[in-house]
C-alpha positions as CSV (number, residue, x, y, z in Angstrom):
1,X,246.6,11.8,91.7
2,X,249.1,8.6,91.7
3,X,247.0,5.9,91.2
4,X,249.8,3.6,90.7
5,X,249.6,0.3,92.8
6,X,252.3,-0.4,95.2
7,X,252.4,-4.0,96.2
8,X,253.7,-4.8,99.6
9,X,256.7,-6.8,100.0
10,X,256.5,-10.1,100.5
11,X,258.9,-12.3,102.5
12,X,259.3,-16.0,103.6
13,X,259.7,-16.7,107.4
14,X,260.0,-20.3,109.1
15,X,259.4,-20.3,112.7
16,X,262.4,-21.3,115.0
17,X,264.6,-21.9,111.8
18,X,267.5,-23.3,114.0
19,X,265.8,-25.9,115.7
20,X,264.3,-27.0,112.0
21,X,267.5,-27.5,110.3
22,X,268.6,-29.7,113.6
23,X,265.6,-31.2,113.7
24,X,265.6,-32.1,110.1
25,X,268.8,-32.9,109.8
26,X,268.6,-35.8,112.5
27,X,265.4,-36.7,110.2
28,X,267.4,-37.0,107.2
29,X,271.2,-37.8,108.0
30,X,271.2,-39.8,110.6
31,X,270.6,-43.0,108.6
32,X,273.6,-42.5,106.8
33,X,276.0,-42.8,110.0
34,X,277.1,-46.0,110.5
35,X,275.4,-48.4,112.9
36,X,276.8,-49.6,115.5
37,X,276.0,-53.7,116.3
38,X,273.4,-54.9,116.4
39,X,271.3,-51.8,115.6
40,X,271.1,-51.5,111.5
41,X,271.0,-48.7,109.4
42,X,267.2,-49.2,109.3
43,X,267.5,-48.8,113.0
44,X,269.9,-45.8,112.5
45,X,266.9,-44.0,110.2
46,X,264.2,-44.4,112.5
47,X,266.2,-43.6,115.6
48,X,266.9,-40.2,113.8
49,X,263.4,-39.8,112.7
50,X,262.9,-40.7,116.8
51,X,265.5,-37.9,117.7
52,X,264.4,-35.4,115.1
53,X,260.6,-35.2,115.4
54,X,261.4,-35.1,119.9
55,X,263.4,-31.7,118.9
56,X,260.5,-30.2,116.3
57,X,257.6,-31.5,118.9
58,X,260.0,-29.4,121.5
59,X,260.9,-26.3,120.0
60,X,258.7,-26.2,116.6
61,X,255.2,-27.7,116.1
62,X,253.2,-31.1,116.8
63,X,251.6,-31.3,113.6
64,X,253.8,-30.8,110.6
65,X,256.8,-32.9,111.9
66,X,254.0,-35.6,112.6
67,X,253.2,-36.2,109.2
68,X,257.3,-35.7,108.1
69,X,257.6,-38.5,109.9
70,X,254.9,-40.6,108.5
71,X,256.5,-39.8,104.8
72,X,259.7,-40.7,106.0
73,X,258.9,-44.3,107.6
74,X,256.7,-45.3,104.3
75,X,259.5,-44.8,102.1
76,X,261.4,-47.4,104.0
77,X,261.8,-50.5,102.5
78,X,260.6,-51.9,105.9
79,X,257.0,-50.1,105.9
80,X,254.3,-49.4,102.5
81,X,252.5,-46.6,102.7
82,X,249.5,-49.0,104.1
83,X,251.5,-50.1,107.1
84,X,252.2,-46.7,107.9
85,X,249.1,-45.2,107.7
86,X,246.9,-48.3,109.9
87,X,250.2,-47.8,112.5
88,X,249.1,-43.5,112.7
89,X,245.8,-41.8,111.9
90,X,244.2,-46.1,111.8
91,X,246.1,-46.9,115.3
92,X,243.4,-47.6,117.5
93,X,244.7,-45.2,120.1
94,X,244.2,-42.4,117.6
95,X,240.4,-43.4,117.6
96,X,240.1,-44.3,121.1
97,X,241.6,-40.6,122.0
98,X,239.1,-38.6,120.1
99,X,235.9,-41.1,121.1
100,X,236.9,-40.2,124.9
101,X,237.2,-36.7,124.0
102,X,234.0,-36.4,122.3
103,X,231.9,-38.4,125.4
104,X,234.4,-36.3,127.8
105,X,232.4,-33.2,125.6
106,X,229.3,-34.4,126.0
107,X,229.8,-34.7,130.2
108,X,230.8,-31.4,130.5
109,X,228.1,-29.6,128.6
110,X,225.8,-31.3,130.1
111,X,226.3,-29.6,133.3
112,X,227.4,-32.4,135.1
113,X,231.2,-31.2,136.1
114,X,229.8,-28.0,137.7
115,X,227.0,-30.0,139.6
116,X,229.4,-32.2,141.3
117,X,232.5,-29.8,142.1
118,X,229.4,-27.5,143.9
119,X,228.2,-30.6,145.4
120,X,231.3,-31.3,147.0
121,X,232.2,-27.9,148.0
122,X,228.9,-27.2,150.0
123,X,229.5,-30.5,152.3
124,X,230.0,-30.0,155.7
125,X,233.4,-31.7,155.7
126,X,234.6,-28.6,153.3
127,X,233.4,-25.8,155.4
128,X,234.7,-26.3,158.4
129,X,237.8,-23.9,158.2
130,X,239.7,-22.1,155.6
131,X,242.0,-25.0,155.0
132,X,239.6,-27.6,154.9
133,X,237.5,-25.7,152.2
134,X,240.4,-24.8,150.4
135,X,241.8,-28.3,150.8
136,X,238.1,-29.5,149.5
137,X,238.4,-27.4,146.2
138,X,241.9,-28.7,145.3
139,X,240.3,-32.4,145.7
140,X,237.6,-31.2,143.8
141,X,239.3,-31.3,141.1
142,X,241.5,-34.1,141.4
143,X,238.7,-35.9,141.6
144,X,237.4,-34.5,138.9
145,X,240.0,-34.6,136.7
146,X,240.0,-38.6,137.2
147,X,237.7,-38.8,134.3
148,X,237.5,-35.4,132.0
149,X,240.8,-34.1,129.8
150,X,242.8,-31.2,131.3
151,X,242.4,-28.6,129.4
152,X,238.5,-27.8,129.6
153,X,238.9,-28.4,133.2
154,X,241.7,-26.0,134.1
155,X,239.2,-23.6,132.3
156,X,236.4,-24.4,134.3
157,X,238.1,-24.1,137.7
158,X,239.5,-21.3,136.9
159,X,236.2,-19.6,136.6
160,X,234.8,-20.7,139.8
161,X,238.7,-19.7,141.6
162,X,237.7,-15.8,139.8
163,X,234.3,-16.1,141.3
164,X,235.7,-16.7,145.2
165,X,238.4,-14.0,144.8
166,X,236.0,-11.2,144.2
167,X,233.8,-13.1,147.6
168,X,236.9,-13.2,149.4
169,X,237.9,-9.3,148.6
170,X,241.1,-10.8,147.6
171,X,243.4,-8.6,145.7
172,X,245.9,-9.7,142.8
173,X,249.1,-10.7,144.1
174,X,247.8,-11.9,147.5
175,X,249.3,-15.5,148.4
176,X,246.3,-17.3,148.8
177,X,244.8,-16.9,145.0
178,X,248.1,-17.3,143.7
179,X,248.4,-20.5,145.9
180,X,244.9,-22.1,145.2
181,X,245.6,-21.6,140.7
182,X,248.7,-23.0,141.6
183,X,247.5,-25.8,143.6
184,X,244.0,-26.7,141.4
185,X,246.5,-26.8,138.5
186,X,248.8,-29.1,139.8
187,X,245.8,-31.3,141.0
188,X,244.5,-31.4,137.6
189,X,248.0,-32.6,135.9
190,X,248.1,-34.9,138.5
191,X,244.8,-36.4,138.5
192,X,245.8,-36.8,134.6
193,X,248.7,-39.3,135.6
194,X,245.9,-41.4,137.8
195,X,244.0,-42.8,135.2
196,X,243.7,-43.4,131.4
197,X,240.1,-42.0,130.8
198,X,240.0,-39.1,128.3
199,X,243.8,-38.5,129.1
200,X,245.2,-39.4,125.6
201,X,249.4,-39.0,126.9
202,X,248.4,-41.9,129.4
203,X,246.6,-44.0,126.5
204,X,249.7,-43.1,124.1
205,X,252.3,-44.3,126.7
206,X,250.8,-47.5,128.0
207,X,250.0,-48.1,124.0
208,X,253.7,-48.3,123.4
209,X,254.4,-50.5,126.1
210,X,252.1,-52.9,125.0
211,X,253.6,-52.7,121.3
212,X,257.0,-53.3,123.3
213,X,255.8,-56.1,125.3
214,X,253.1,-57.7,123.2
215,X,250.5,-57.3,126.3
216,X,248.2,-54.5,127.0
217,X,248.0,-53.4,130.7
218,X,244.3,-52.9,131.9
219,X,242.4,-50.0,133.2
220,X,241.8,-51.1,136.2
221,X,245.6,-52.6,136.8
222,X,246.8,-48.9,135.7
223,X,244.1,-47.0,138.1
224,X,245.6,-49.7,141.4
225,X,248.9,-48.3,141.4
226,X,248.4,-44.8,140.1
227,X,245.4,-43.6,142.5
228,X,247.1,-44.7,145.5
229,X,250.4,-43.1,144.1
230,X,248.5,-39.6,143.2
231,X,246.7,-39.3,146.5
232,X,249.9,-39.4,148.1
233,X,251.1,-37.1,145.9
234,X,247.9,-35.2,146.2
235,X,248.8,-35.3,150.1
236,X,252.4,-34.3,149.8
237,X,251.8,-31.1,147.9
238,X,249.1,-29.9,150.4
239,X,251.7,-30.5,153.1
240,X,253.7,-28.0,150.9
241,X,251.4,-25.7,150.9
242,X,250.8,-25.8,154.0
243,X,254.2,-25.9,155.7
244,X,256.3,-24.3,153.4
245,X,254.3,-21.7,151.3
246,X,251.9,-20.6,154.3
247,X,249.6,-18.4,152.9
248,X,247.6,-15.6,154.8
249,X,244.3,-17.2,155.1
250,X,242.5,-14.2,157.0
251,X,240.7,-13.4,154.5
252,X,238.4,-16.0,155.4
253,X,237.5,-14.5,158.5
254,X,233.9,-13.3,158.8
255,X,232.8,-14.8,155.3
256,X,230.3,-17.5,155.0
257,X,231.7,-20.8,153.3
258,X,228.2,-21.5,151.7
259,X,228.5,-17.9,149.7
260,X,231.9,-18.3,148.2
261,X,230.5,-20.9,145.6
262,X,227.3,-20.4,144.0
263,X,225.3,-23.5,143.7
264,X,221.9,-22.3,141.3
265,X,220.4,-25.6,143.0
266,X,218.5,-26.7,139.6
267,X,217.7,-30.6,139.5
268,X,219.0,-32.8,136.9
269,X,217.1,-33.0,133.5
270,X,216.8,-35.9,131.3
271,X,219.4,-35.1,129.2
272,X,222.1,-34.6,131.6
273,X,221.6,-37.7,133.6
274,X,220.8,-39.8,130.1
275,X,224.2,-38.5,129.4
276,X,226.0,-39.4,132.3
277,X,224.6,-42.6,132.4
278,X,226.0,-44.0,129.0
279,X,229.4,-42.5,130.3
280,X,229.1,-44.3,133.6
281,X,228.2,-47.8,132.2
282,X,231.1,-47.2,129.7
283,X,233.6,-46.3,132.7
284,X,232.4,-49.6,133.8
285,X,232.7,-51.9,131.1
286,X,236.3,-50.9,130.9
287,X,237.1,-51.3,134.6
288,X,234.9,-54.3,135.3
289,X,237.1,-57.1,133.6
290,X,240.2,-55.8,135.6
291,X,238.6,-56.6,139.1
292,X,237.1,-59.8,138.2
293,X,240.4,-60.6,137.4
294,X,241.3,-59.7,140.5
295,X,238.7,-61.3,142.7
296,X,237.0,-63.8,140.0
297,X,239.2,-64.9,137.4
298,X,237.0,-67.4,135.7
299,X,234.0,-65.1,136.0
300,X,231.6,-64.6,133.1
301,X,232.4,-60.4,133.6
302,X,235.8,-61.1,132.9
303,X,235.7,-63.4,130.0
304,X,232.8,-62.0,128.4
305,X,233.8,-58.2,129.2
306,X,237.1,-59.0,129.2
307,X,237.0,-59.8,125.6
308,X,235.9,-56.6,124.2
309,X,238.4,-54.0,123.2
310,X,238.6,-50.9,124.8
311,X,237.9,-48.9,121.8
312,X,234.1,-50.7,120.9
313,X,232.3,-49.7,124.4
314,X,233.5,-45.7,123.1
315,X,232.7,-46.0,119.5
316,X,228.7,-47.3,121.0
317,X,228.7,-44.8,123.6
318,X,229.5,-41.9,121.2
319,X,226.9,-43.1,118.5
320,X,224.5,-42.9,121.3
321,X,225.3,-39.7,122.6
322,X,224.7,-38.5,118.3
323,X,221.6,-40.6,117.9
324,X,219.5,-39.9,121.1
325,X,217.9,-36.4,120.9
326,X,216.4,-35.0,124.1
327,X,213.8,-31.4,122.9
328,X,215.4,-31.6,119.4
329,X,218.8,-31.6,120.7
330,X,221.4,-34.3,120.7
331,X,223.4,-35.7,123.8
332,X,226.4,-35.1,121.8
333,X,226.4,-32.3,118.8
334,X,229.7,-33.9,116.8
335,X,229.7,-31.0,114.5
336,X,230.3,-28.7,117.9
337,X,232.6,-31.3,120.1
338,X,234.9,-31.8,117.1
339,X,235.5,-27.9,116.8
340,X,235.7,-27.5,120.6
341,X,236.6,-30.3,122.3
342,X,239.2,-32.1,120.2
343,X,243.0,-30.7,120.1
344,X,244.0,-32.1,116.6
345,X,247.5,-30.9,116.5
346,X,247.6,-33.7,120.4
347,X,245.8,-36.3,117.4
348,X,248.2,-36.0,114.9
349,X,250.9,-36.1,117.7
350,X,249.5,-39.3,118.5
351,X,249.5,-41.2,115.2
352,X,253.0,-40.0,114.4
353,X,253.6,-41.2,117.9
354,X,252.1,-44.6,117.7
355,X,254.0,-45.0,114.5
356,X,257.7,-44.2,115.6
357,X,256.9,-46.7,118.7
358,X,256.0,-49.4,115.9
359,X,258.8,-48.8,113.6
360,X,260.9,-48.2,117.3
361,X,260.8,-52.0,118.1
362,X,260.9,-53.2,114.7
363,X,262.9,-56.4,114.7
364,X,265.0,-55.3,111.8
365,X,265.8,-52.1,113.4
366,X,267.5,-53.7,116.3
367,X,266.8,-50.3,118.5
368,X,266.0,-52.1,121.7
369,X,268.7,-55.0,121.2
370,X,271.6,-51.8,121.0
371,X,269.8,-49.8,123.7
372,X,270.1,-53.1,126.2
373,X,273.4,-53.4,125.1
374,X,274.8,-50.3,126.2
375,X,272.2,-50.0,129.8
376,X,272.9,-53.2,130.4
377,X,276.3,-53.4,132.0
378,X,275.4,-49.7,133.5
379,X,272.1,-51.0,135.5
380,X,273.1,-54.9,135.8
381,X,274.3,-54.1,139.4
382,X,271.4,-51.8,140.6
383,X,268.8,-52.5,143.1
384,X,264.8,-52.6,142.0
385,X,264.6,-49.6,143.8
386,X,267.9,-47.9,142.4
387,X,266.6,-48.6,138.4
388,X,262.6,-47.4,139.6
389,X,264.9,-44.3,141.3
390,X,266.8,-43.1,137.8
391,X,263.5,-44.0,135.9
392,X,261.3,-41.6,138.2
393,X,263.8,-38.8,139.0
394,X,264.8,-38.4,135.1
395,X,261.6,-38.4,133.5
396,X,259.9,-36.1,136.1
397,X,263.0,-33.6,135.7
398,X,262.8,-33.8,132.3
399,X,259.2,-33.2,131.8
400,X,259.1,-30.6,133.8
401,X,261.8,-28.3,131.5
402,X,260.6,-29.8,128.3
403,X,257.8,-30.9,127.0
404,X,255.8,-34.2,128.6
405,X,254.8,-35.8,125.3
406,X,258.2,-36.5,123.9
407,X,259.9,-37.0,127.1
408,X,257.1,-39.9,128.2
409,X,257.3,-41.2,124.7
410,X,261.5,-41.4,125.0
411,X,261.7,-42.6,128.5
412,X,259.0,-45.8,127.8
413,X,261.0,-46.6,124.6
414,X,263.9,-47.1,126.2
415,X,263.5,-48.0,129.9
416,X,260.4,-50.8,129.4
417,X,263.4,-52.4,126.9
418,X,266.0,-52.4,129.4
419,X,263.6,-53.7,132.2
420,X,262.5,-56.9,129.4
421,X,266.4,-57.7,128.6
422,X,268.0,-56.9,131.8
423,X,265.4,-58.2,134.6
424,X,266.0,-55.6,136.7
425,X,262.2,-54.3,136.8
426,X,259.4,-55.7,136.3
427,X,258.5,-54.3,132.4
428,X,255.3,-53.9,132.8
429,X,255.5,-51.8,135.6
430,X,257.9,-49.9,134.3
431,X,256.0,-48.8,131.6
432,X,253.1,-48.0,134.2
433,X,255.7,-46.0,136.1
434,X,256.4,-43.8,132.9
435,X,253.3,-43.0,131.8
436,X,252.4,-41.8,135.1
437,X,255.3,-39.4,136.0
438,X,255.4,-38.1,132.6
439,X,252.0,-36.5,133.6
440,X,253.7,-34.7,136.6
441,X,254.8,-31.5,135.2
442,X,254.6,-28.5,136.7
443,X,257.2,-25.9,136.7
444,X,257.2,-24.1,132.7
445,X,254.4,-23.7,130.2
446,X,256.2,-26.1,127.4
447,X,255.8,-28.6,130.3
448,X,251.8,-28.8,130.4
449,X,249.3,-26.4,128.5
450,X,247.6,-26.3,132.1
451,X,250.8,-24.6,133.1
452,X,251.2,-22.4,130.1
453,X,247.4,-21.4,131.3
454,X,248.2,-20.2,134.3
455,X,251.7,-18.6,134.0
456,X,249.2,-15.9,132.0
457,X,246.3,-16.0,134.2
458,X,246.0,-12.3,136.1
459,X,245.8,-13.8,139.3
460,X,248.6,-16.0,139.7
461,X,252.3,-15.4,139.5
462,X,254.9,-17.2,137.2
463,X,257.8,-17.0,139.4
464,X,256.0,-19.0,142.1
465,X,254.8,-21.3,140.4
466,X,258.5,-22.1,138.7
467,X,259.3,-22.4,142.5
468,X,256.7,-24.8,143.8
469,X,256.2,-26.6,140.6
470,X,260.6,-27.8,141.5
471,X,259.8,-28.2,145.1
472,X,256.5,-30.6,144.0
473,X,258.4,-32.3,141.2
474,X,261.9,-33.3,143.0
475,X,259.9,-34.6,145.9
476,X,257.7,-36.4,143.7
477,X,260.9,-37.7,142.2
478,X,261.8,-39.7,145.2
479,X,258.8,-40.3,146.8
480,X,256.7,-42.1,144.0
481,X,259.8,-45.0,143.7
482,X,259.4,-45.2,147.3
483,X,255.6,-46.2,147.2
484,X,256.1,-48.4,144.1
485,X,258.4,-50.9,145.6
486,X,255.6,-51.5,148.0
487,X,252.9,-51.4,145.6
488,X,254.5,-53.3,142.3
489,X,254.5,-56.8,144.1
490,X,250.7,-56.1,145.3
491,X,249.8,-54.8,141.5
492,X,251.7,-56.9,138.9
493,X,253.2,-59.6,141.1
């Protein structure tokens, strides 16, 4: 008998080896081209770093080119190892992220998601035809994806959409399943652009506007123009729907809307309404200072409420949710919502993010002098509307056939520059404008991870999506310039 051991080969492998050398090489080489006035060649480094970790988010991995990128700034002369680490993992966007994801947690376990998407669904308004019910669920959740992250509510209403199929007697490759995933998904993305609670790419983005401009934009100011903005939107791709996809909706007929969803009609407990009230008195504290500011400037809401940082009302909240116990069990389990409900590869995205944005307008680097150098002359005789037009149509195109992080991050650092030097824009809204159509991505998987859910969900259909997702996004494109030249002078004067 051979009892000799055979070991098995061994071999090396790097994933997407091509777009690592490019993406490394623009990490590494860049800084040694020369730079062209008035950028440096500290400016040339980090605008490589900038190029290189875009191309490894893309095609590679969030994490790993994160923390290259980290390494790479501290050893400039311009940044210790200190600096780099309080402008990543200690920026207080990296906190506030995974504090809204944790209380987002908490909301959802509770039971408190299902409760009010049944709630809505078994109004009389929603049963009154097969459109308006199916119109209802879509706004479901929108509406519910004002305030919870994407990805655990994609899951969720996928669920219930499985549960009507089989009520309906709907077979797989039937138009109306296909076009109600299709349509909940591209509520939720949406619904992710409207607001920045628990939707960390809307927190990043605004974040590096305010580095930019030295002036943080508030909640409140952020949800007046973008929940206007997404209802139309919300509007415009039911009349899509509608109009141009035209799904067969006799399979409604002889059903009973009240059967489709199944409401178990249990009360709230203790815990779940403890729960959502610390997450309601939270959303509060953060909005609260932005309308007294509108309607009472020299209230005591907005100079007393006004005062406190977004981040401390989270950090109280979640300590809450971990202290108060209701029958031995906590409001929030942190062991359980750190394994389950925060994304760490999107955290580590974010410090690396928030860094580059740092190092990005770094006076020495002269990034954002160059950049308005070169726009400048281009976009110098361009209407308001014209310069909201380029800025809209190009990052919604390009987020829908890359990737939305790295395009939102590359679109706000360098239109909110051009905006401050060449006047053309108000800056602020600029950046607004960004961080909300970065969120409108709909057509390929790398686009959204809601997207990359659904192209392999059984009931839905890749192709169409591709095909709706373009229709949605290029009319998007022009119409969300459209709205903001009337709503920018009402919003940010």
């Amino acid at each position: 008998m051979d009892t000799s051991i055979v070991k098995s080969k061994q071999s090396i492998e790097v994933k997407n080896p091509v777009w690592v050398i490019i993406g490394l090489l623009f990490m590494f080489g860049f800084g040694y081209i020369p730079a062209p006035a008035p950028m440096t060649s500290f400016g040339m480094t980090i605008m490589g770093i900038f190029i290189g970790i875009v191309i490894l988010w893309t095609f590679c991995d969030m994490v790993w080119p994160s923390l290259l990128a980290i390494v790479l700034i501290s050893l400039t002369t311009q940044f210790s190892m200190y600096d780099t680490i309080m402008g990543s993992v200690g920026n207080w966007v990296t906190s506030f992220v995974i504090m809204n994801l944790l209380m987002a947690y908490a909301l959802t376990k509770s039971g408190f998601t299902r409760r009010v998407t049944l709630w809505f669904m078994s109004r009389p308004f929603a049963n009154r035809g097969p459109w308006t019910f199916t119109i209802s669920f879509m706004f479901a959740a929108l509406a519910v994806g004002l305030v919870l992250d994407a990805m655990p509510l994609i899951a969720f209403f996928l669920s219930l959409c499985h549960e009507m199929f089989k009520e309906l007697d709907c077979k797989k490759g039937d138009r109306y399943p296909i076009m109600l995933i299709i349509g909940v998904t591209f509520a939720i993305n949406l619904a992710f652009g409207m607001t920045p609670i628990s939707h960390p790419l809307v927190i990043i983005i605004l974040g590096v506007a305010a580095e930019i401009l030295g002036s943080q934009v508030s909640m409140f100011t952020y949800m007046l123009y973008a929940i206007p903005v997404g209802l139309v939107g919300f509007g415009v791709m039911i009349a899509i729907f509608k109009f141009i996809y035209k799904p067969d909706m006799s399979i409604f007929d002889g059903k009973d809307f009240q059967t489709l969803l199944k409401d178990e009609g249990q009360p709230m407990d203790f815990k779940e309404k403890l729960t959502v009230a610390i997450y309601m008195i939270v959303i509060a504290i953060w909005v609260l200072p932005g309308v007294a500011g509108v309607f009472a400037p020299g209230s005591f809401i907005t100079s007393s409420l006004g005062s406190i940082h977004v981040t401390i009302p989270a950090f109280i909240a979640t300590i809450l949710m971990m202290i108060i116990h209701v029958n031995g069990e906590p409001l929030l389990d942190f062991n359980e919502g750190v394994s389950k409900a925060i994304p760490w590869n999107v955290i580590y995205l974010i410090a690396g993010a928030m860094l580059i944005s740092t190092a990005f307008v770094h006076p020495e680097a002269g990034i954002t002098s160059w950049t308005a150098s070169v726009v400048s002359p281009v976009v110098s005789g361009l209407s308001g509307f014209m310069f909201l037009l380029i800025v809209s149509f190009t990052t919604i195109i390009l987020t829908n056939f890359s990737q939305n992080v790295p395009i939102g991050l590359m679109m706000v650092s360098t239109a909110v520059p051009v905006a401050l030097s060449t006047g053309v824009a108000n800056p602020i809204a600029v950046g607004v404008l960004v961080a909300m159509t970065a969120q409108m991505a709909f057509c390929i998987p790398s686009s959204f991870a809601t997207v990359a859910v659904i192209y392999g969900d059984e009931w839905c259909n890749p192709k169409e999506v591709l095909k709706y997702g373009l229709i949605y996004a290029i009319a998007l494109s022009v119409i969300v310039p459209v709205l903001s030249i009337g709503l920018f002078p009402l919003v940010f004067g």
